[in-house]
GUMIZA-594777 format. One line per 2 residues: number of its first residue (from 0); their letters; for each residue y, z negated, x of C-alpha. Coordinates in nm, 3 decimals, always signed. Layout:
NUM = a = Y Z X; ...
//
This chain:
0 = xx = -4.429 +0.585 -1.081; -4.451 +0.979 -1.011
2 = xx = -4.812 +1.124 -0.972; -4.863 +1.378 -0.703
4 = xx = -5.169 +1.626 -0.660; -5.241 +1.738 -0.295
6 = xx = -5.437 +2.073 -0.270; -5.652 +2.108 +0.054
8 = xx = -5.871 +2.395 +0.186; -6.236 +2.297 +0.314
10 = xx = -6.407 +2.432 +0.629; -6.610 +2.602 +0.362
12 = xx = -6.277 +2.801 +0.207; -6.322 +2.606 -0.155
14 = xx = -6.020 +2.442 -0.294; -5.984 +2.078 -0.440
16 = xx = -5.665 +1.926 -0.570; -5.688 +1.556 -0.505
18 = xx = -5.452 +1.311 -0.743; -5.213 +1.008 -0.605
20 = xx = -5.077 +0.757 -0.829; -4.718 +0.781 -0.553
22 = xx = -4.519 +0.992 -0.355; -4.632 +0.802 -0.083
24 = xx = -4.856 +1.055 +0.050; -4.580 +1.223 +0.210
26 = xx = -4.550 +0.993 +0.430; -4.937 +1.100 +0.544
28 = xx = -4.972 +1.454 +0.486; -4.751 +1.772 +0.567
30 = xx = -4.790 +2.052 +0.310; -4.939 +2.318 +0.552
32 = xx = -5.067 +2.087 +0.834; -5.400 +2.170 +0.940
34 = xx = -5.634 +1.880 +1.047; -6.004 +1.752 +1.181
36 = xx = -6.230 +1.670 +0.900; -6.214 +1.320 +1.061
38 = xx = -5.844 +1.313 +1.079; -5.798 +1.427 +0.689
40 = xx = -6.034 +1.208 +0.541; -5.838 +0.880 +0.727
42 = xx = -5.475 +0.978 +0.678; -5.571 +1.071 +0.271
44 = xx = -5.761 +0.729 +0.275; -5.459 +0.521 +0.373
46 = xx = -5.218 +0.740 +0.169; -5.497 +0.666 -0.160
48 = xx = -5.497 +0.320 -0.069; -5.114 +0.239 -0.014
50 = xx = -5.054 +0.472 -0.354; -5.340 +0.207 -0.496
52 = xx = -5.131 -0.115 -0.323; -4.833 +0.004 -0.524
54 = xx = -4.979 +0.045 -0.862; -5.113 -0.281 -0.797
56 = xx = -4.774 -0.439 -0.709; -4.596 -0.259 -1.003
58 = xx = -4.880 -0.373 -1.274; -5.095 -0.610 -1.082
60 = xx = -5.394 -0.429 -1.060; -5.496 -0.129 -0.801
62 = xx = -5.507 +0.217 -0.944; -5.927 +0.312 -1.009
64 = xx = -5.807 +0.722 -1.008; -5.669 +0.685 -0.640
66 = xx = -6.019 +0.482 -0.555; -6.180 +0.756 -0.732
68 = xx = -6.014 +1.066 -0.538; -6.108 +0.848 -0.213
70 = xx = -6.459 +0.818 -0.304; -6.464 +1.244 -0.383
72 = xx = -6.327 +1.325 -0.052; -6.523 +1.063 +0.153
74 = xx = -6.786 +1.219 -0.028; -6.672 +1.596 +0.050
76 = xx = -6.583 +1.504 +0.426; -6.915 +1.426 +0.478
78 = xx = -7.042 +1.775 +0.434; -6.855 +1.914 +0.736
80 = xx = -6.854 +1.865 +1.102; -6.539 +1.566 +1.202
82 = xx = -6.410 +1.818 +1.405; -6.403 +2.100 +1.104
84 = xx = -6.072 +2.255 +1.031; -5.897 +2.113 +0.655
86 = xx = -5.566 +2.320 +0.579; -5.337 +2.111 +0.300
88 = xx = -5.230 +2.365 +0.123; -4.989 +2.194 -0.129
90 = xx = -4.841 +1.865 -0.240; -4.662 +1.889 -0.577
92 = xx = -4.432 +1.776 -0.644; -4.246 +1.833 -0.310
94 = xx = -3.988 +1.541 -0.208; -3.663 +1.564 -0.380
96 = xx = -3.351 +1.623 -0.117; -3.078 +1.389 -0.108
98 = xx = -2.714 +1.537 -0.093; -2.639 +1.658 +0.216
100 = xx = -3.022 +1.572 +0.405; -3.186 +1.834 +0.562
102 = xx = -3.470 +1.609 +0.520; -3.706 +1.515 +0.147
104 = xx = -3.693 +1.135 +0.074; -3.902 +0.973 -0.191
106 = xx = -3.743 +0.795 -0.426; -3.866 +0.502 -0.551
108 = x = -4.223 +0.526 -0.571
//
């Protein structure tokens, strides 16, 4: 199962690179996007926890890392206003492109 790391930019300006056990935050963040405090912390949530569902439905147990960079950016969230500006700056590794897509699809993870 690929690991990604997700990069985001606090109200604050500091930087924090956040791990996934899947691709599957893709499908939750857009490298770039700019959101609410409030919206970050509940997109990165259900991207942790559906990264956490697949771990546990390739090995039968959930993934403690992705409950761990939950529990650090629940934690971080909390120090801003909900309505505070968080930039995602990067998500490596990007989605690989299929022949002749003009669009990234994950592949099997």
């Amino acid at each position: 199962m690929p690991e990604l790391t997700f990069t985001v930019r606090w109200p604050d300006g500091s930087l924090e690179d956040c791990w996934s056990p899947s691709l599957v935050v893709h499908d939750h963040l857009v490298e770039g996007e700019i959101l609410s405090v409030a919206e970050f912390h509940r997109r990165s949530t259900q991207a942790l926890h559906a990264a956490s569902e697949r771990v546990r439905a390739a090995y039968g147990f959930p993934c403690s890392r992705s409950a761990a960079s939950a529990e650090r950016i629940r934690s971080r969230a909390a120090d801003f206003a909900a309505d505070a500006a968080v930039t995602v700056v990067r998500l490596w590794p990007p989605l690989p492109e299929l022949p002749g897509s003009t669009h990234a699809q994950e592949s099997g993870s």
